[in-house]
C-alpha positions in Angstrom: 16.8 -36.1 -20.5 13.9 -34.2 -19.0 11.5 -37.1 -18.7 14.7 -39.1 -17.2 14.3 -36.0 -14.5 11.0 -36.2 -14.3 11.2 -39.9 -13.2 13.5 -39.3 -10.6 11.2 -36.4 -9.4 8.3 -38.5 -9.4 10.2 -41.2 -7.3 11.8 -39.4 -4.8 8.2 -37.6 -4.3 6.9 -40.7 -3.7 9.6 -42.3 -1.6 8.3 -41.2 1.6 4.7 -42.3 1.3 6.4 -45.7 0.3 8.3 -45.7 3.5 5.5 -45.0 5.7 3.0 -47.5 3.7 5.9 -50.0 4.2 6.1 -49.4 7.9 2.5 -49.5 8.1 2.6 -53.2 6.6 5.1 -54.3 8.5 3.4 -53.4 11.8 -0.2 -54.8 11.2 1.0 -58.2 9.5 3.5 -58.6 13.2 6.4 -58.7 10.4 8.4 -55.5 11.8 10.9 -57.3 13.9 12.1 -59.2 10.6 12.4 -55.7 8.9 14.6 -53.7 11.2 11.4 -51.9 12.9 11.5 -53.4 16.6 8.1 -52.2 18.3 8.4 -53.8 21.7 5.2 -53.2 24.0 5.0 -54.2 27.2 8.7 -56.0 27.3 10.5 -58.2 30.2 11.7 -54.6 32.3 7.9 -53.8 32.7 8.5 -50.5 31.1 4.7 -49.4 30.2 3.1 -49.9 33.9 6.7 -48.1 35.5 6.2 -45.4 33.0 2.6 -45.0 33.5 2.9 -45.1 37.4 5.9 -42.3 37.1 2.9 -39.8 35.7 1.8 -40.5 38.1 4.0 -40.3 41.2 6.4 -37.2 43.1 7.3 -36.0 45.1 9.9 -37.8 46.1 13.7 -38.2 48.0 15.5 -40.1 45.7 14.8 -41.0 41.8 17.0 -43.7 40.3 18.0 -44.0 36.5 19.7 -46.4 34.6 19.7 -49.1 32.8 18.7 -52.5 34.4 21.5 -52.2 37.2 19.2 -49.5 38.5 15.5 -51.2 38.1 16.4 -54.3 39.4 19.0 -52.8 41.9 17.5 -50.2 44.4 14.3 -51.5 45.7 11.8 -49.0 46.9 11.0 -50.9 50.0 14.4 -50.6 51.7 14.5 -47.0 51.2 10.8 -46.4 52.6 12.1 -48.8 56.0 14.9 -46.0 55.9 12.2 -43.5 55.9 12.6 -42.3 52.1 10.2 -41.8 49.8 11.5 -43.1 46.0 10.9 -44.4 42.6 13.4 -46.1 40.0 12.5 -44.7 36.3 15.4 -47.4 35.1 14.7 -49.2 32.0 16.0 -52.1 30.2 19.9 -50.7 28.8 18.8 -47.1 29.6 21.7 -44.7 28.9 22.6 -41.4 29.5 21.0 -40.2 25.8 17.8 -42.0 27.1 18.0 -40.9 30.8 18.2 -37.3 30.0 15.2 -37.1 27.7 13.3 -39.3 31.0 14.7 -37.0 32.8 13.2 -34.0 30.8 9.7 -35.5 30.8 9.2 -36.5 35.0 12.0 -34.4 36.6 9.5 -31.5 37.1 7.3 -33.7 38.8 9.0 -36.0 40.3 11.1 -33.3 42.4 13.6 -35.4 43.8 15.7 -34.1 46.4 18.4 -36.9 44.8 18.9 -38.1 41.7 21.0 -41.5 41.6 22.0 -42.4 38.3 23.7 -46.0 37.6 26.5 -45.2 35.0 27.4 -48.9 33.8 30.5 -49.7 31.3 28.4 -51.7 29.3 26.2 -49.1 28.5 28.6 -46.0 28.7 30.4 -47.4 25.5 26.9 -48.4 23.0 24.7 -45.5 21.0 21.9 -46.5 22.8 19.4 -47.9 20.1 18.3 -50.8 22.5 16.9 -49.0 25.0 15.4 -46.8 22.6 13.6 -49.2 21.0 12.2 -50.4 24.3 11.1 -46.9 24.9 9.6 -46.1 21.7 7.7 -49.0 22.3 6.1 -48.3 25.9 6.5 -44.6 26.1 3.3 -42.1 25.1 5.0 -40.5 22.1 5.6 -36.8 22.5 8.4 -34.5 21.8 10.7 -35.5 23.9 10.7 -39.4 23.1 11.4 -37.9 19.3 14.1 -35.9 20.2 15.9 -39.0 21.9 15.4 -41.3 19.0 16.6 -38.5 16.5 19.5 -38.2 18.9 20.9 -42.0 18.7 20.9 -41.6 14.7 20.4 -44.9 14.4 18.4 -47.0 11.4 16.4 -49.1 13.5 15.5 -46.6 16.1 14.0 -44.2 13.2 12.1 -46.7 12.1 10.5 -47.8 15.4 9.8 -44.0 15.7 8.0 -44.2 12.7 6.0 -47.6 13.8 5.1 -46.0 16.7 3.6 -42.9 15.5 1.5 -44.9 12.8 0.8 -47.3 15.9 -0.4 -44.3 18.0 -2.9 -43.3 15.6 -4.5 -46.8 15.1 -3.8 -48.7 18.5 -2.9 -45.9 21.4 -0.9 -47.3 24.5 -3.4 -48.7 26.7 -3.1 -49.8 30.8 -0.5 -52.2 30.9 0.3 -55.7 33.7 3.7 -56.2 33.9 5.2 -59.3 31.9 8.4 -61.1 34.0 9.4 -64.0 34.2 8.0 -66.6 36.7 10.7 -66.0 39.2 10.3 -62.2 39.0 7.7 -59.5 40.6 7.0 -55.9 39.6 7.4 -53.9 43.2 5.5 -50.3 43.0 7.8 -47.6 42.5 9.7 -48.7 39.6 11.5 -52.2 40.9 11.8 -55.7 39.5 12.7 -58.2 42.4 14.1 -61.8 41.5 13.6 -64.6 43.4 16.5 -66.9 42.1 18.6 -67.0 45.6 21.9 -68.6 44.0 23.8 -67.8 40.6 22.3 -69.4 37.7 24.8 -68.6 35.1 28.5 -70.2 34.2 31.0 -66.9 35.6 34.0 -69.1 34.2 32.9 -68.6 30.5 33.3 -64.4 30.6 34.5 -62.3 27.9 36.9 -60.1 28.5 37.3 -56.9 26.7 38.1 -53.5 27.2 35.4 -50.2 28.4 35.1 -46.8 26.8 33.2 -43.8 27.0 30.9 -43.2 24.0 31.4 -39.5 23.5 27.9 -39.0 22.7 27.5 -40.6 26.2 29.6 -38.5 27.9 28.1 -35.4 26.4 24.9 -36.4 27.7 26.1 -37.4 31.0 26.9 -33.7 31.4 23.8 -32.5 30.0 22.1 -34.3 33.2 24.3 -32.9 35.4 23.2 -29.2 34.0 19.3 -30.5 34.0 19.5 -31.8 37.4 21.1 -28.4 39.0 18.3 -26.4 36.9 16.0 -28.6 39.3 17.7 -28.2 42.7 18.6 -32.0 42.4 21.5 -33.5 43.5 23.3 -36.1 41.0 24.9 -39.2 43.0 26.6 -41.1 40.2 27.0 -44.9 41.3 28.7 -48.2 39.8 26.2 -50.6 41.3 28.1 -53.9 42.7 28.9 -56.6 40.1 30.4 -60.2 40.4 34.7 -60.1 41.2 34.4 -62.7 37.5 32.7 -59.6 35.8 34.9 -56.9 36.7 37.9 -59.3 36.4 37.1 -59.4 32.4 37.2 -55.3 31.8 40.6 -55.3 31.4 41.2 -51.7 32.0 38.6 -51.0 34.7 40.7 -48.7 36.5 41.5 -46.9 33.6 37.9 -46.3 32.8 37.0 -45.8 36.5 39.8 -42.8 36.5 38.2 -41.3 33.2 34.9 -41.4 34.4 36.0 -39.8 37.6 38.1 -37.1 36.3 34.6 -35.8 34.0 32.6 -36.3 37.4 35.3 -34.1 39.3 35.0 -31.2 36.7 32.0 -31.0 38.0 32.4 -31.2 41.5 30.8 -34.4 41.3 32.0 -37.7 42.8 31.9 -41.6 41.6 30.7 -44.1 44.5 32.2 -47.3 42.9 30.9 -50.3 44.7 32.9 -52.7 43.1 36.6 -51.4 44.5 38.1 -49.2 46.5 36.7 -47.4 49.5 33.3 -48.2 48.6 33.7 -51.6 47.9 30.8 -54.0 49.0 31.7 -57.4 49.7 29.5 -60.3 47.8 29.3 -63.6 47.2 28.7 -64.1 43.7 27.5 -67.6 44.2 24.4 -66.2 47.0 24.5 -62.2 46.5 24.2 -62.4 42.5 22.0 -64.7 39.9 23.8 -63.8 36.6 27.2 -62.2 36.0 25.7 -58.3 37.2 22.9 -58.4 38.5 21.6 -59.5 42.2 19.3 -61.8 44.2 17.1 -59.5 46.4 19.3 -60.8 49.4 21.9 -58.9 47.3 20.2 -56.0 46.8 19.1 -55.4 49.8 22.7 -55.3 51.3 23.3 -52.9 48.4 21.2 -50.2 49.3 21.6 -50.5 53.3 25.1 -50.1 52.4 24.3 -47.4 50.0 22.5 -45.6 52.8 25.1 -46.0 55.1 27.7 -44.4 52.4 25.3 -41.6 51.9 25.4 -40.7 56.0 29.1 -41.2 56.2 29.9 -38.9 53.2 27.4 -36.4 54.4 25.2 -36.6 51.1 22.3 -36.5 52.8 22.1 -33.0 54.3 20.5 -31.8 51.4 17.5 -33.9 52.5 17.6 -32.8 56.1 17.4 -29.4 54.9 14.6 -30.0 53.1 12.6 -31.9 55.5 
């Protein structure tokens, strides 16, 4: 019986040094991705060299977050023809969990007078571990990054935590160019611009399905709300314009839109929903969109005129005034 204990003692001492050797295999052979331990560098939302230039940047009027909607929906370049100085810290699936911990790591330096944060169903209703994974991969790894993957309690995301410590010891993150597509640009300040100027996916071959709030979401959706007052920033909480096809298959979009509202208004908070109601931006999904949800830069740039034009008629922008 004892030496049956002592086994097991033995083993589960040398479990973890196991683990980490196994990691460390994985990564130098280029066989983590078949292993459940996704290191990403570099990736198709150019997160590295948008990272590294937010180190980099501040201060500024308004700092966008999100997940893609956000990165490859407000474009720097309309806001500065406004007279705004901004950056987009959006990255590929980013969600609330990942924003905050973002949020906690440039917020200080960034010191934007607005904080515009793209809250998409899509990503309301997963745990997160993609966007993760895609940070853990680009990101310097400090204490925050850890605390987000630790947060999203997720296998894979553990693991790429791991990877990316043992890669930070023996290949640390060096300058990164970003890698997009042919038809795609990396714009300073954060943006990706597409050049496809029609739709290039079928919108008749949609799922439909219903949206949710993840509650570990929605906790941290409040937890940015807190970090952005402890700043002096104004949170402007935005459903960036879809196709009519794409909202058509979330089958209880106004249900969702009224939940999301009601934690928003708790908070004295507001939703601008640009896909109905009083807010509702009217696109040609054939011209104004290339895929399902996202838009051609003739798209985005009626977005955020729009946007701007929502901002002065609500009076959301006396805050800057102020300031300036």
């Amino acid at each position: 019986m004892r030496k049956l204990l002592l086994r097991i003692l033995v083993f589960l001492c040398t479990l973890p040094v196991t683990y980490l050797l196994a990691i460390a295999f994985l990564i130098f052979t280029n066989l983590h991705n078949l292993f459940n331990v996704r290191l990403n560098p570099v990736g198709a939302g150019s997160t590295m060299v948008r990272l590294q230039e937010a180190a980099q940047a501040g201060p500024v009027d308004f700092l966008f977050v999100g997940s893609s909607h956000a990165y490859r929906g407000f474009d720097p370049r309309v806001f500065a023809e406004a007279g705004y100085s901004s950056f987009n810290l959006g990255t590929t699936a980013q969600s609330p969990i990942n924003s905050y911990y973002l949020l906690r790591e440039h917020l200080a330096h960034l010191q934007p007078t607005y904080l515009v944060m793209d809250v998409y169903w899509e990503v309301l209703q997963e745990q997160g571990a993609e966007a993760n994974i895609d940070l853990l991969s680009n990101a310097p790894l400090n204490r925050n990054m850890a605390a987000m993957a630790l947060a999203t309690k997720d296998v894979s995301v553990f693991n790429t935590l791991v990877a990316a410590a043992i890669r930070g010891i023996t290949a640390p993150l060096r300058q990164a160019e970003p890698t997009l597509e042919p038809e795609e640009g990396y714009i300073s300040g954060g943006y990706v611009a597409a050049n496809y100027t029609h739709q290039q996916a079928n919108l008749n071959k949609l799922k439909s399905g219903e949206a949710a709030l993840n509650p570990l979401q929605l906790q941290y959706l409040k937890k940015i709300m807190e970090l952005a007052r402890q700043h002096g920033t104004t949170p402007i909480f935005v459903t960036a314009p879809v196709t009519k096809e794409h909202k058509a298959s979330v089958l209880n979009y106004s249900t969702f839109k009224k939940h999301l509202t009601t934690v928003l208004q708790q908070h004295n908070l507001t939703l601008l929903d640009f896909n109905e109601g009083k807010y509702a931006l009217p696109l040609s999904s054939e011209t104004d969109f290339y895929d399902h949800h996202h838009l051609t830069q003739a798209g985005v740039t009626k977005f955020n005129r729009f946007f701007l034009e929502v901002l002065q008629r609500e009076k959301l922008l006396l805050s800057l005034e102020i300031r300036r």
